[in-house]
DOVOMI-368384 format. One record per atom (N, C-alpha, C, O): x, y, z; residue in three letters. Coordinates in steps of 0.1 Angstrom, whole numbers, padded with zeros to 4 digits, always signed. Layout:
<rodrens>
XYZALA/...
</rodrens>
This chain:
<rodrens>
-0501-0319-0402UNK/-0504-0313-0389UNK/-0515-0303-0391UNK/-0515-0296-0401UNK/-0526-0301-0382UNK/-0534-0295-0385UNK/-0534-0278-0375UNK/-0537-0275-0363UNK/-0530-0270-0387UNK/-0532-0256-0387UNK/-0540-0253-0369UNK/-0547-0260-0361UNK/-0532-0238-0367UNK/-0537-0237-0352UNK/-0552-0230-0355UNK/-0561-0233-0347UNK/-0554-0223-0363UNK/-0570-0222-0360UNK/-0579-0232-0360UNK/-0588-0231-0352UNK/-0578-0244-0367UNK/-0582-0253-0368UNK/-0584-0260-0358UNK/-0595-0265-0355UNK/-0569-0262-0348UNK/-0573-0270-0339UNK/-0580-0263-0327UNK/-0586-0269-0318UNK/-0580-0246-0328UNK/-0585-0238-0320UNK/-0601-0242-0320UNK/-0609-0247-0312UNK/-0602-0238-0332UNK/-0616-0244-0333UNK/-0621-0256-0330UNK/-0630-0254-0322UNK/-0619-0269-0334UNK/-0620-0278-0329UNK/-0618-0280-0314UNK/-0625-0288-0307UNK/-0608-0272-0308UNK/-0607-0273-0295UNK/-0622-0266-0286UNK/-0628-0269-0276UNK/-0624-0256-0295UNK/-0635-0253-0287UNK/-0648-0260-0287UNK/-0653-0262-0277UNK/-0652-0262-0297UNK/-0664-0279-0297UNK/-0657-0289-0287UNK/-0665-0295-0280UNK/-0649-0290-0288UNK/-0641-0303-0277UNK/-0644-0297-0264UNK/-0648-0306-0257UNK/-0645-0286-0258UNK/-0642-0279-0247UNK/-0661-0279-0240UNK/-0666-0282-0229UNK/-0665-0277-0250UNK/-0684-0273-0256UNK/-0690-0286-0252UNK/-0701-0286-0246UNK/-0683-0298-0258UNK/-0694-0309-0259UNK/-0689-0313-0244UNK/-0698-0314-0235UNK/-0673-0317-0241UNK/-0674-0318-0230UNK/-0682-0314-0213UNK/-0683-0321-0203UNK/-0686-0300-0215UNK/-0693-0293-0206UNK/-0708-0292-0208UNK/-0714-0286-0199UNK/-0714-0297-0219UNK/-0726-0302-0219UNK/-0735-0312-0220UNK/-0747-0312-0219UNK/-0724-0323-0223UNK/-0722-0338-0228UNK/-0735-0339-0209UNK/-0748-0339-0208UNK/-0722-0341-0193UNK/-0728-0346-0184UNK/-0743-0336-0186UNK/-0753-0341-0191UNK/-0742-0325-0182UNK/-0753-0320-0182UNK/-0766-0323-0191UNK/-0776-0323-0184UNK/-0767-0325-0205UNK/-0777-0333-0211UNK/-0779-0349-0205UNK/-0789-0356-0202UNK/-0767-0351-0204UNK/-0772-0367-0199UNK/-0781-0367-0184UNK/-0791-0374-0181UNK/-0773-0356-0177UNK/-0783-0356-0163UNK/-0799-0349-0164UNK/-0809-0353-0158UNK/-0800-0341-0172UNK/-0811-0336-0175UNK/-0824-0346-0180UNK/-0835-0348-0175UNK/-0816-0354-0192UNK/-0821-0361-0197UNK/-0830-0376-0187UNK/-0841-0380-0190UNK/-0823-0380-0177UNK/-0824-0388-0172UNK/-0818-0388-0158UNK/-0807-0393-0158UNK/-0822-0383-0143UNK/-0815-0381-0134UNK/-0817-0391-0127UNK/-0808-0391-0118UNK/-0822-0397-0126UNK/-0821-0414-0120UNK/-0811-0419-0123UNK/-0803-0424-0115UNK/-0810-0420-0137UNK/-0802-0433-0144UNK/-0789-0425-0142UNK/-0787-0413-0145UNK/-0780-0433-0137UNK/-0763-0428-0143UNK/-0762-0429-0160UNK/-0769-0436-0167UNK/-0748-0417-0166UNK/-0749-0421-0176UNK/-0745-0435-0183UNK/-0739-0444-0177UNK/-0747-0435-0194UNK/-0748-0449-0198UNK/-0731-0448-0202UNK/-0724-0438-0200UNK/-0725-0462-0208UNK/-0709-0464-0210UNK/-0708-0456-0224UNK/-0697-0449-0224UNK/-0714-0454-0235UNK/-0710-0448-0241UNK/-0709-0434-0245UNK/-0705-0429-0255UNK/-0717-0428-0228UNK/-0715-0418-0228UNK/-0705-0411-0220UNK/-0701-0399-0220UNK/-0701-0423-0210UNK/-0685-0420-0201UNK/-0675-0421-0212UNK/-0667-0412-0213UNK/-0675-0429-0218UNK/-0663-0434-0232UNK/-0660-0421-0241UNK/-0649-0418-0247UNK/-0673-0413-0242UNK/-0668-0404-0251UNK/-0668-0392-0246UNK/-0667-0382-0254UNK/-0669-0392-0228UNK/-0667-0377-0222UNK/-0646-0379-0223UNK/-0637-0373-0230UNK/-0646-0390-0215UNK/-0631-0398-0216UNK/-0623-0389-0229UNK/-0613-0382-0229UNK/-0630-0395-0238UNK/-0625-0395-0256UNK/-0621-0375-0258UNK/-0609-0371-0260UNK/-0630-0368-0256UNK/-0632-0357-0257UNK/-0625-0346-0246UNK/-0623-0334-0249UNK/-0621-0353-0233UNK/-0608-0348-0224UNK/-0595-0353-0228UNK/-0585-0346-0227UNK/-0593-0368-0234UNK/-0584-0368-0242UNK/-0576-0363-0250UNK/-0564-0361-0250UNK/-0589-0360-0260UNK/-0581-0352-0271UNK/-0584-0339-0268UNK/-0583-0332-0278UNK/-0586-0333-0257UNK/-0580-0321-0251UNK/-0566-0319-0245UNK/-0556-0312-0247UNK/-0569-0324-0241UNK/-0549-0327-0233UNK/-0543-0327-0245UNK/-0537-0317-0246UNK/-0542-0334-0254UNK/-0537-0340-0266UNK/-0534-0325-0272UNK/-0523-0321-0272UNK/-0543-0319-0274UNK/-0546-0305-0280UNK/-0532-0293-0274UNK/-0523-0287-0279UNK/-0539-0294-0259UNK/-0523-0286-0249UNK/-0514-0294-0254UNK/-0511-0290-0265UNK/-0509-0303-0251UNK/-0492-0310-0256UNK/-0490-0305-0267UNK/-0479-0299-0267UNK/-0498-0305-0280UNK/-0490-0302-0288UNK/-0489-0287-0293UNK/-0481-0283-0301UNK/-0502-0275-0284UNK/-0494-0263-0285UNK/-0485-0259-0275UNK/-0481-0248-0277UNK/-0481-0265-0264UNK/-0469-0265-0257UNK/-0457-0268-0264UNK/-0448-0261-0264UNK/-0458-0280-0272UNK/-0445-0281-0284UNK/-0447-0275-0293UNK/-0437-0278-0300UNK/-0455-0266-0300UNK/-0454-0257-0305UNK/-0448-0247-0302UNK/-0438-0244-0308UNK/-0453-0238-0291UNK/-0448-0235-0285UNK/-0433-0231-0283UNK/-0428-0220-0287UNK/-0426-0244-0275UNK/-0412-0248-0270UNK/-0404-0245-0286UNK/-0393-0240-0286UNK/-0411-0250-0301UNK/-0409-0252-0310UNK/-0399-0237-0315UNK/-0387-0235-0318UNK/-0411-0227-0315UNK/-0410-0212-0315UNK/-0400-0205-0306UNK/-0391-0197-0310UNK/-0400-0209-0295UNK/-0391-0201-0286UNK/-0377-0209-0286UNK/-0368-0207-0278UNK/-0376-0216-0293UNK/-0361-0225-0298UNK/-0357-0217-0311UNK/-0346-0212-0313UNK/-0368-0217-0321UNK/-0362-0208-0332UNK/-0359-0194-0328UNK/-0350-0187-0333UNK/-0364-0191-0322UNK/-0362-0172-0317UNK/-0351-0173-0313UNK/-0343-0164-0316UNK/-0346-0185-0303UNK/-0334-0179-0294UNK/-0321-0183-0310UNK/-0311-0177-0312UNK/-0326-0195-0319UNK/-0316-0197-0327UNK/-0313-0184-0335UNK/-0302-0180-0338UNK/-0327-0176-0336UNK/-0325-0166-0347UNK/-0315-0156-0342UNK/-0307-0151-0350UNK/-0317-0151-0324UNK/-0313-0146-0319UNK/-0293-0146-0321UNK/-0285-0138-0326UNK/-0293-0158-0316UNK/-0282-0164-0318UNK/-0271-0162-0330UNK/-0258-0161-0329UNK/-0279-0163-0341UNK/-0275-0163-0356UNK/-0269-0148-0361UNK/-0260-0146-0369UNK/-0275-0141-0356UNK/-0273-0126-0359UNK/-0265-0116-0349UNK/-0271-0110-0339UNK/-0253-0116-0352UNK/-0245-0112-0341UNK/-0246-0099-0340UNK/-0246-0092-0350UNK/-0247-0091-0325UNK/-0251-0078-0326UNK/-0235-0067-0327UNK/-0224-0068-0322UNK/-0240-0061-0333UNK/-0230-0049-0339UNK/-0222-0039-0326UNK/-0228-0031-0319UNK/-0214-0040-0325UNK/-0210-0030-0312UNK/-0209-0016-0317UNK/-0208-0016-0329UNK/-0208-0007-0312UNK/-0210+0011-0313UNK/-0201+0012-0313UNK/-0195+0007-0303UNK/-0192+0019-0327UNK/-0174+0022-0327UNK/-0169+0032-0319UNK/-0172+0044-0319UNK/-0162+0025-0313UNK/-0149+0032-0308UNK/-0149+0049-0309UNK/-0153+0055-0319UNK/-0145+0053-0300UNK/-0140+0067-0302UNK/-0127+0065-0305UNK/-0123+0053-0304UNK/-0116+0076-0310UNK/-0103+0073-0310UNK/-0098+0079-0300UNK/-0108+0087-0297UNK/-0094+0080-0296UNK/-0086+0088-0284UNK/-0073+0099-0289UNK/-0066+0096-0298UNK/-0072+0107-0284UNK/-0063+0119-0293UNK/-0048+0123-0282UNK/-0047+0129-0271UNK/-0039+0119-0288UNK/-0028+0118-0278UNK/-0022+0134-0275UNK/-0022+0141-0285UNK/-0019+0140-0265UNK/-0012+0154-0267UNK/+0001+0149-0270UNK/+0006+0139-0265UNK/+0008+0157-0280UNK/+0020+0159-0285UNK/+0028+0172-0280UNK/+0039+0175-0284UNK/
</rodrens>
């Protein structure tokens, strides 16, 4: 599995190329639509974005499952009792 800065980082080149990708292509050539391998790999690159959310959402979900287990695990202590003092 690859480490979250990692995918952070990569996510942001993914996020980067995606939002400059149409824009070079239209610059480059505004007549022409872009060409298929450059729809294929805008496609490719929103893919493995989504891809990217899913799995820090299950990360995520991952984390807040252990917390509640940890929670769970460690039973909290109650504040003792006073005694109560009978008159005689």
């Amino acid at each position: 599995m690859i480490n979250l800065e990692k995918a952070n980082l990569l996510g942001g080149w993914l996020v980067c190329l995606v939002l400059t990708a149409p824009a070079l292509a239209w610059g480059a050539a505004r007549d022409e639509p872009p060409d298929r391998e450059m729809l294929k790999m805008i496609e490719f690159l929103r893919d493995m974005e989504m891809i990217k959310q899913m799995e820090m959402l299950r990360d995520m979900q991952n984390v807040e499952n252990a917390d509640e287990l940890a929670k769970s695990a460690t039973p909290e202590r109650s504040a003792p009792g006073k005694k109560k003092e009978t008159a005689k």
